[in-house]
PDB file of N, H, CA, C and O in Angstrom:
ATOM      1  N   UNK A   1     186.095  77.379 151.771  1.00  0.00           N
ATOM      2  CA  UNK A   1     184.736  77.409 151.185  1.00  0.00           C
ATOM      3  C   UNK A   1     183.916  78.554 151.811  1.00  0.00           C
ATOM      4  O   UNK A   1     183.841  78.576 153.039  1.00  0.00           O
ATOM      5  N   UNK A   2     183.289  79.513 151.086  1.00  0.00           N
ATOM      6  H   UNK A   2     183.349  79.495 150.088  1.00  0.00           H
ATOM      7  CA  UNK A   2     182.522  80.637 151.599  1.00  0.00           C
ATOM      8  C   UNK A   2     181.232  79.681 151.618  1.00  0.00           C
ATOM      9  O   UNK A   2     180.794  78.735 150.964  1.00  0.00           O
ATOM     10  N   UNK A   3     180.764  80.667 153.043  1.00  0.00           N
ATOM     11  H   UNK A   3     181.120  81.436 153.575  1.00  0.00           H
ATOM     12  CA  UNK A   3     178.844  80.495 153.223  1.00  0.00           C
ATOM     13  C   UNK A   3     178.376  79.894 152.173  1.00  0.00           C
ATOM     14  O   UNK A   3     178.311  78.687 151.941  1.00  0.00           O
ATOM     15  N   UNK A   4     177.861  81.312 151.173  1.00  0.00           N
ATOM     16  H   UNK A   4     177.914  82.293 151.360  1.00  0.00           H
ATOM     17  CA  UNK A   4     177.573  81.184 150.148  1.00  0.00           C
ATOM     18  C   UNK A   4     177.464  79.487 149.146  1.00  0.00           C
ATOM     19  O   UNK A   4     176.578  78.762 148.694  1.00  0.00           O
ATOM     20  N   UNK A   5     178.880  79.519 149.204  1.00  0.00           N
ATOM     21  H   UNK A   5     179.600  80.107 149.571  1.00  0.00           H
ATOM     22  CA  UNK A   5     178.831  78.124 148.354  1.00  0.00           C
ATOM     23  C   UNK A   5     178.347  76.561 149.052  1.00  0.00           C
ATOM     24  O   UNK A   5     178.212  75.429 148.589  1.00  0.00           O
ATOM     25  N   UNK A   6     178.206  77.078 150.179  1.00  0.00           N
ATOM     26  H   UNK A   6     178.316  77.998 150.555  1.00  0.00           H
ATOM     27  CA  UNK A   6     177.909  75.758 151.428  1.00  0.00           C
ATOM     28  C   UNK A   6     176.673  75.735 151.036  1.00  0.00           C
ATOM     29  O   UNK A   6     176.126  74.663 150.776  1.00  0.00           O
ATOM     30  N   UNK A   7     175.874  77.221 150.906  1.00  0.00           N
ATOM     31  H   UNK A   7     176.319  78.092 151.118  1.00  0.00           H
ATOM     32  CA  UNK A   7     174.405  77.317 151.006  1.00  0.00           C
ATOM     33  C   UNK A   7     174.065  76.795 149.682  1.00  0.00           C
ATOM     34  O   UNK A   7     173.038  76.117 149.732  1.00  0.00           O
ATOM     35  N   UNK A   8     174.639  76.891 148.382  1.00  0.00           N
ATOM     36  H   UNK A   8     175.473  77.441 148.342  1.00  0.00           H
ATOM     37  CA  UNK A   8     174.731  76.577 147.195  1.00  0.00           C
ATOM     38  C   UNK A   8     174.411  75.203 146.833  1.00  0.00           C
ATOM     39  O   UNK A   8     173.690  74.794 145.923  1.00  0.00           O
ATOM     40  N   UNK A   9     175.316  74.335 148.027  1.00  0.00           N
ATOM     41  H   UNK A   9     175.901  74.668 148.767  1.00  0.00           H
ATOM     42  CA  UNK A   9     175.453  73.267 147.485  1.00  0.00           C
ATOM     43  C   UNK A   9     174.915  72.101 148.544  1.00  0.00           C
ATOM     44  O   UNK A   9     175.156  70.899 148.435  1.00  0.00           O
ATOM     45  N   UNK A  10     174.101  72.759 149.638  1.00  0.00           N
ATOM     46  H   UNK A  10     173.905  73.736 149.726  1.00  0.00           H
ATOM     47  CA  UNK A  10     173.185  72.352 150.849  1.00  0.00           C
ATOM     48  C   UNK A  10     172.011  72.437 149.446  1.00  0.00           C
ATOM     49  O   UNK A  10     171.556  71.362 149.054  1.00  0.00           O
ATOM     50  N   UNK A  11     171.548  73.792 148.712  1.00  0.00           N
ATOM     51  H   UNK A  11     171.918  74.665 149.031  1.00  0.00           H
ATOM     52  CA  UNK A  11     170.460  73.659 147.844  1.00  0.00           C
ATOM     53  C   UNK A  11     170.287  73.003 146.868  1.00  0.00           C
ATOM     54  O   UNK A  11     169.168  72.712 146.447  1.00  0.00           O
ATOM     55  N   UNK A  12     171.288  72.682 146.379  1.00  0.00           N
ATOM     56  H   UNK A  12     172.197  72.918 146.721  1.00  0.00           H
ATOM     57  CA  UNK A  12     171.644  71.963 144.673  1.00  0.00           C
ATOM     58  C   UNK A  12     171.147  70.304 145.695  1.00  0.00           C
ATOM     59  O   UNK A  12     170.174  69.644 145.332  1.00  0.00           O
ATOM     60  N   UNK A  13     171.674  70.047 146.453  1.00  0.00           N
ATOM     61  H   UNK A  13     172.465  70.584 146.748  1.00  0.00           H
ATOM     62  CA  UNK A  13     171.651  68.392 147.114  1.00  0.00           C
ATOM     63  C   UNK A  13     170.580  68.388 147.676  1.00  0.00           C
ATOM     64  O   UNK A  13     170.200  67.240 147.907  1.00  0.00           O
ATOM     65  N   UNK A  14     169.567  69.549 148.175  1.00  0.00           N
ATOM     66  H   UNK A  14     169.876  70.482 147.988  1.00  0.00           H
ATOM     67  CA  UNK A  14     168.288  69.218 148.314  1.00  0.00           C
ATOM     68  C   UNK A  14     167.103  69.623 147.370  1.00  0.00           C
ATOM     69  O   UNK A  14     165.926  69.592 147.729  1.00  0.00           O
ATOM     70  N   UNK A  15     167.554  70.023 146.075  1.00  0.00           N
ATOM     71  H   UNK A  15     168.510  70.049 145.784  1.00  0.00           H
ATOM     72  CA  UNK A  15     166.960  70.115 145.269  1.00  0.00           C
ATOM     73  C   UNK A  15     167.084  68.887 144.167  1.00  0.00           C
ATOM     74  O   UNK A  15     166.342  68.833 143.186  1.00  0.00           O
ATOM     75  N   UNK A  16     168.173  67.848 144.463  1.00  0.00           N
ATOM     76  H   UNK A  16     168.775  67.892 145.260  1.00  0.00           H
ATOM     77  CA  UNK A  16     168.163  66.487 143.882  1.00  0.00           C
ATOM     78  C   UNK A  16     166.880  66.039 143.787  1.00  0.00           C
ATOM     79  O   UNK A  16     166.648  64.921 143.326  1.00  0.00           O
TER      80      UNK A  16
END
């Protein structure tokens, strides 16, 4: 898993 997609999906789950 790149950064990127960690940071992606740290934002998508705090943008719930």
């Amino acid at each position: 898993m790149n950064m990127q997609g960690f940071f992606f999906f740290f934002f998508f789950f705090f943008k719930k």
